[in-house]
DOKOLTOR-217765 format. One record per residue (C-alpha): x, y, z; chain; residue in one letter. Coordinates in nm, 4 decimals, always signed. Example, Ala and Ser with C-alpha at 12.3 -4.5 7.8 and 13.67 -1.06 7.14 Angstrom:
REM residues 2
[site [+1.2300, -0.4500, +0.7800], 'A', 'a'];
[site [+1.3670, -0.1060, +0.7140], 'A', 's'];
***
This chain:
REM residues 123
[site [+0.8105, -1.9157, +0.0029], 'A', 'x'];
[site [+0.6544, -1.8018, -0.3438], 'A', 'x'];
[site [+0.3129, -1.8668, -0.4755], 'A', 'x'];
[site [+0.1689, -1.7991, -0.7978], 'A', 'x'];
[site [-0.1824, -1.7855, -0.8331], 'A', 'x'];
[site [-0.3806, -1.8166, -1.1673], 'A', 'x'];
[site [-0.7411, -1.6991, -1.2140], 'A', 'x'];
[site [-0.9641, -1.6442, -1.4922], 'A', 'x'];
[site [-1.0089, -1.9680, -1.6773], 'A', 'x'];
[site [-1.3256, -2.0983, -1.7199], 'A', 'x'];
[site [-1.5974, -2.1948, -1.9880], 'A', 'x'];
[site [-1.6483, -2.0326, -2.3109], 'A', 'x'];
[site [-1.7921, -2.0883, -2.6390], 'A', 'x'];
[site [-1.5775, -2.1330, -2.9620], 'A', 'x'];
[site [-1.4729, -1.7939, -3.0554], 'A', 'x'];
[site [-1.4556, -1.6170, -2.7355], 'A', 'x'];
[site [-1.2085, -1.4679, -2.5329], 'A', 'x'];
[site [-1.0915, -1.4862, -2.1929], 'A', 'x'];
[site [-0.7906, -1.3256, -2.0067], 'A', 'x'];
[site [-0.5912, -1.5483, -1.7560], 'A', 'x'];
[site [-0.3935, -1.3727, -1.4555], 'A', 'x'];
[site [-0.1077, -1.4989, -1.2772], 'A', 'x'];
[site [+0.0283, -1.3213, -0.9358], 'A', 'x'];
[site [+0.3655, -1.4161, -0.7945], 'A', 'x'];
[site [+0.3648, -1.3294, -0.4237], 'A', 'x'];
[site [+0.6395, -1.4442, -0.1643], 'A', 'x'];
[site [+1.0260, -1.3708, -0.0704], 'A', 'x'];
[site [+1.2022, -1.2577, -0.3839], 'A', 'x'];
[site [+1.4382, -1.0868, -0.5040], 'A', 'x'];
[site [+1.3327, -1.0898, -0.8707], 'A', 'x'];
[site [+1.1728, -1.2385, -1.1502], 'A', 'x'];
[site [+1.3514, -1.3325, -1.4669], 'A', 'x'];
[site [+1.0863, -1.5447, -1.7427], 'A', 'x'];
[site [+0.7515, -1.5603, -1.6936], 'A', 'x'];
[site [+0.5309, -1.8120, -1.9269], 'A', 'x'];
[site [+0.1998, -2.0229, -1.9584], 'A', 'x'];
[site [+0.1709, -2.3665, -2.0328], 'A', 'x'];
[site [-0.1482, -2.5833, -2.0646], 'A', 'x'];
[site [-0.1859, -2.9575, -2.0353], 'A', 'x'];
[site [-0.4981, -3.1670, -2.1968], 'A', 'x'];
[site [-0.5903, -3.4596, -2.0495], 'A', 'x'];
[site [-0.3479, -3.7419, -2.1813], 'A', 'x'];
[site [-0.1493, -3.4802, -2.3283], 'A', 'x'];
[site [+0.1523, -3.3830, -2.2596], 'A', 'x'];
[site [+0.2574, -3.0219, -2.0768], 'A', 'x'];
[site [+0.3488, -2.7565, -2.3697], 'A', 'x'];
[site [+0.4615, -2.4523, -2.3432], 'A', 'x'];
[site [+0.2449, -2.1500, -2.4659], 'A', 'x'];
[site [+0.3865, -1.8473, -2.4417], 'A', 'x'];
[site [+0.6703, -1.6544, -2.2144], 'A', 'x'];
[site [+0.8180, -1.3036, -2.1708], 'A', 'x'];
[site [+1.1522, -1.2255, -2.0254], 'A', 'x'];
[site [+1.1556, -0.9068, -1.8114], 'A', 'x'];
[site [+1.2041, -0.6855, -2.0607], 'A', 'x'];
[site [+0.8768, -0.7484, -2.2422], 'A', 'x'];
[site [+1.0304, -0.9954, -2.5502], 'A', 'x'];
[site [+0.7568, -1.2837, -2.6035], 'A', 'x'];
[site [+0.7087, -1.6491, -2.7401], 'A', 'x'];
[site [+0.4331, -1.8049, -2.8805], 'A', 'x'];
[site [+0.3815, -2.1598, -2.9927], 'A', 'x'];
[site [+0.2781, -2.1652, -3.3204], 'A', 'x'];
[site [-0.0438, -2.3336, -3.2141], 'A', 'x'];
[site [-0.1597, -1.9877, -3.0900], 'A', 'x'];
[site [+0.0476, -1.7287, -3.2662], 'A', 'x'];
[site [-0.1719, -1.4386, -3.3557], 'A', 'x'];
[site [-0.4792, -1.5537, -3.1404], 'A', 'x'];
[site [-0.2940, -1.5337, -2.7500], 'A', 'x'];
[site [-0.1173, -1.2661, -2.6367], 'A', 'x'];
[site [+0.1211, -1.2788, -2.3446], 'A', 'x'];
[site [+0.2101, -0.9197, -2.1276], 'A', 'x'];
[site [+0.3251, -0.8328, -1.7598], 'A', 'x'];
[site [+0.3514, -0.5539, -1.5146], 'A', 'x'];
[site [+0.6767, -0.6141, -1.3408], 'A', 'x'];
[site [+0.5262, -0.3372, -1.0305], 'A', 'x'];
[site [+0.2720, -0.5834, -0.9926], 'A', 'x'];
[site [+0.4574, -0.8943, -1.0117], 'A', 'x'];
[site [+0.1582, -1.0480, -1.2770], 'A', 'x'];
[site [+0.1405, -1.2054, -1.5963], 'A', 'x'];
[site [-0.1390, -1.1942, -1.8327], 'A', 'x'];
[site [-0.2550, -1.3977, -2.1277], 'A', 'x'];
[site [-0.5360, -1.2877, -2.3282], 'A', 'x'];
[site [-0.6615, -1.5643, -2.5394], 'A', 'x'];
[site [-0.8678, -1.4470, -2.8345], 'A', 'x'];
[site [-1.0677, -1.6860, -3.1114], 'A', 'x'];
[site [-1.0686, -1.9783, -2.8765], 'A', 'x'];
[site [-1.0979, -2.2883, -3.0134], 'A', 'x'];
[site [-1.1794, -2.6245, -2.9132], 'A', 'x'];
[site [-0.8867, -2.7635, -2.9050], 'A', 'x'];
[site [-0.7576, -2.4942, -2.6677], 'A', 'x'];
[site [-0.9450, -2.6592, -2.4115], 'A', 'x'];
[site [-0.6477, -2.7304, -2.0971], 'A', 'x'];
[site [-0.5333, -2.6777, -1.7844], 'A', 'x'];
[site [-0.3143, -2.3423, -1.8333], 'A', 'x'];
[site [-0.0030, -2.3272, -1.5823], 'A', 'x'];
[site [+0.1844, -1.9837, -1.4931], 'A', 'x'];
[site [+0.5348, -2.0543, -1.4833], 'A', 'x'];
[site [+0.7880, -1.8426, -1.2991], 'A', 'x'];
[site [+1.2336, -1.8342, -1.2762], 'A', 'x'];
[site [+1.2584, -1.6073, -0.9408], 'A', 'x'];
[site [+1.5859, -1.4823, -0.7895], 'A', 'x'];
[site [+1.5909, -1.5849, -0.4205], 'A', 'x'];
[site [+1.9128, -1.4119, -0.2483], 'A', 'x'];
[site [+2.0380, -1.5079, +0.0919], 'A', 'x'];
[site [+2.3681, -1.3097, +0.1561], 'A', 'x'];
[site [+2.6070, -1.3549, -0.0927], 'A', 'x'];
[site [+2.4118, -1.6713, -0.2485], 'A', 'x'];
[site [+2.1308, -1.5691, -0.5095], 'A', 'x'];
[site [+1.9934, -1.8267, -0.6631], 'A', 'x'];
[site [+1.7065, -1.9092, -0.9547], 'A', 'x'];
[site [+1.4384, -2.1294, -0.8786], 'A', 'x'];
[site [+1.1368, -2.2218, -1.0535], 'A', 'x'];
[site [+0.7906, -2.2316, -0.9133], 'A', 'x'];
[site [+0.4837, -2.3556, -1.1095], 'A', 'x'];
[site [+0.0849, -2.2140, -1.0375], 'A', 'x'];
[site [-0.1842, -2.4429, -0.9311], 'A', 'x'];
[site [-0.3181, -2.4131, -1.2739], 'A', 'x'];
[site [-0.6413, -2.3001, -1.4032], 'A', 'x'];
[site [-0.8937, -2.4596, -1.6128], 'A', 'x'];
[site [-0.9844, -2.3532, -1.9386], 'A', 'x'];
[site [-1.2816, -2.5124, -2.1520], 'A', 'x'];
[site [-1.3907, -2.4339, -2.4856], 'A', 'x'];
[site [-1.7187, -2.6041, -2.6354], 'A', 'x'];
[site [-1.7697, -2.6041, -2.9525], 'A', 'x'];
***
């Protein structure tokens, strides 16, 4: 019983910026890596960016110095603020999350995947 809910995709011109949110909400006991992926259409599923719960990050190289990648562990919510968009940014960006679900003396790590959000960049 955990959801993750993405928001803040949407349409933007080459150049811009937008910030995507992701929310984990649910029966947890924790939650270990965080990331975003994206997926074009034909395209494979790629990984993005992730941060472990201490706050060490990823990048692919694709977006190295453009994205950046942050959380608030209080608020269970990962960010990714994507600067310089370009067209070829243009995806459907996934939030990705490894949770610790503990009944009794059997924890266990699962991982749950966001409905994903759309993000379009025109050039």
């Amino acid at each position: 019983q955990v959801q993750l809910v993405e928001s803040g995709g949407g349409l933007v011109q080459a150049g811009g910026s937008l910030r995507l949110s992701c929310v984990a909400s649910g029966s947890f006991s924790a939650i270990n890596t965080m990331a975003w992926y994206r997926q074009a259409p034909g395209k494979q599923r790629e990984l993005v960016a992730d941060t472990t719960t201490s706050g060490t990050t990823n990048y692919a190289d694709s977006v190295k110095g453009r994205f950046t990648i942050s959380r608030d562990n209080a608020k269970n919510t990962v960010y990714l603020q994507m600067n310089s968009l370009k067209f070829e940014d243009t995806a459907a960006y996934y939030c990705k999350a490894l949770v610790i679900i503990k009944r009794g003396y059997y924890p266990a790590e699962y991982q749950y995947w966001g409905q994903g959000t759309q993000v379009t960049v025109s050039s």
